[in-house]
N, C-alpha and C positions, 0 to 999 in steps of 0.2 A: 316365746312363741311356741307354740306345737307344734308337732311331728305331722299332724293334719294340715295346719296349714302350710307348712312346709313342701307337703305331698301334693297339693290343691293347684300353690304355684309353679310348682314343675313342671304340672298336668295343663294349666292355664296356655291361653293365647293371648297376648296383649297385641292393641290391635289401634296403630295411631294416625292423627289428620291428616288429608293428603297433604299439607304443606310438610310435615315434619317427615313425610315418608318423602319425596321429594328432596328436603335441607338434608337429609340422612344418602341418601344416593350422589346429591353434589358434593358430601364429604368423604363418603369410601372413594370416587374418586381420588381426589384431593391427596387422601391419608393414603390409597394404596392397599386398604385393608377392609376385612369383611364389614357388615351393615353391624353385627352383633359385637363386634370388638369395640366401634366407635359408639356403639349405646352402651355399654357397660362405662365407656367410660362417663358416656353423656350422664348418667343416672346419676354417678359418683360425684359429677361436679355441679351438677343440682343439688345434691345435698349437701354438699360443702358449705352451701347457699345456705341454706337454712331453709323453714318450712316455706312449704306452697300456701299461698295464699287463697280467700275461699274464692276469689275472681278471677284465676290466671287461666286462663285458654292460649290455645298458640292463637300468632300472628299468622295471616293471609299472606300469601304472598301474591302480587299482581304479575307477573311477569316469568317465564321459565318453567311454568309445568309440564313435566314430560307423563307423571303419572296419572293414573284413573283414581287409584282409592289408595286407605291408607296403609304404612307398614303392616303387617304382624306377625309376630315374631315367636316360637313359643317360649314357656316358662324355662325347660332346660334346653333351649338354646340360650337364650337369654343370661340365664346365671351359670349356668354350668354348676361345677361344684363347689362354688362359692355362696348360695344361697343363705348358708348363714352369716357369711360377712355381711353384705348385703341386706339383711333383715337387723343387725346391726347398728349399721350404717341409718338405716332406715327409723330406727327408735331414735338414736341422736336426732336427726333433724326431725321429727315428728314423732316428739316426748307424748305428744294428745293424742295420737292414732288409736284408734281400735281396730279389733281383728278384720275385721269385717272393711274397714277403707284401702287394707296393705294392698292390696292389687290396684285399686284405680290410683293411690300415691306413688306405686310404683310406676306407672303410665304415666302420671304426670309429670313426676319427675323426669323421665326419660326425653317427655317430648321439651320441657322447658330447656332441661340438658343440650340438646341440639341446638334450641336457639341458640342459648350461649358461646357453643361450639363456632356456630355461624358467624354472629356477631363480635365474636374474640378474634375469628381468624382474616378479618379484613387488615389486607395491607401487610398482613406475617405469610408464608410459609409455614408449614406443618412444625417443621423442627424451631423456629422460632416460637408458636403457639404453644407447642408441647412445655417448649420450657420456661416458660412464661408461667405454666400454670402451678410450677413446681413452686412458688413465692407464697 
């Protein structure tokens, strides 16, 4: 990847549905920790996943919305100085990307991430969650 695009996503805002700015807010809760600490990870274990698929949108939620609109977050908040881990990361699970998709795969990733997050943490605690994901 380039030194541009690298520059691009720093410089970027990624910007997500209100349900996943929402599921994001009821987890720093939850975690105790910033909104950008639990997306970094949310990103990570969407990729772990392997690729997005071309149909995946978040889920609605019916019930619990405190927000108006959705997260956004910028590029170096977001990655901080890890952006080339990250872009990495980002070839593994999306061997077929081109330059030009890394920003909205990186958004979709993030927002599927949270699902996951959500949906792993029923019925665990944080610290059980956590280490659950270590398997």
């Amino acid at each position: 990847m380039s030194s541009e695009l690298e520059s691009a996503l720093l410089a970027t805002t990624l910007t997500s549905s209100i349900p996943t700015n929402q599921r994001l807010k009821d987890l720093s809760k939850t975690f105790g920790c910033s909104e950008d600490i639990i997306s970094r990870f949310a990103i990570s274990l969407s990729m772990k996943s392997g690729p997005m698929g071309d149909d995946w949108v978040a889920q609605t939620l019916s019930e619990g919305l405190t927000v108006l609109n959705g997260k956004s977050i910028r590029g170096k908040t977001l990655f901080k100085s890890e952006l080339p881990l990250f872009l990495v990361m980002l070839a593994v699970a999306e061997p077929e990307a081109e330059s030009d998709q890394v920003r909205e795969l990186f958004r979709l990733h993030w927002e599927r991430g949270v699902e996951m997050m959500v949906e792993g943490m029923r019925g665990l605690d944080w610290l059980e969650y956590l280490a659950n994901q270590s398997n």
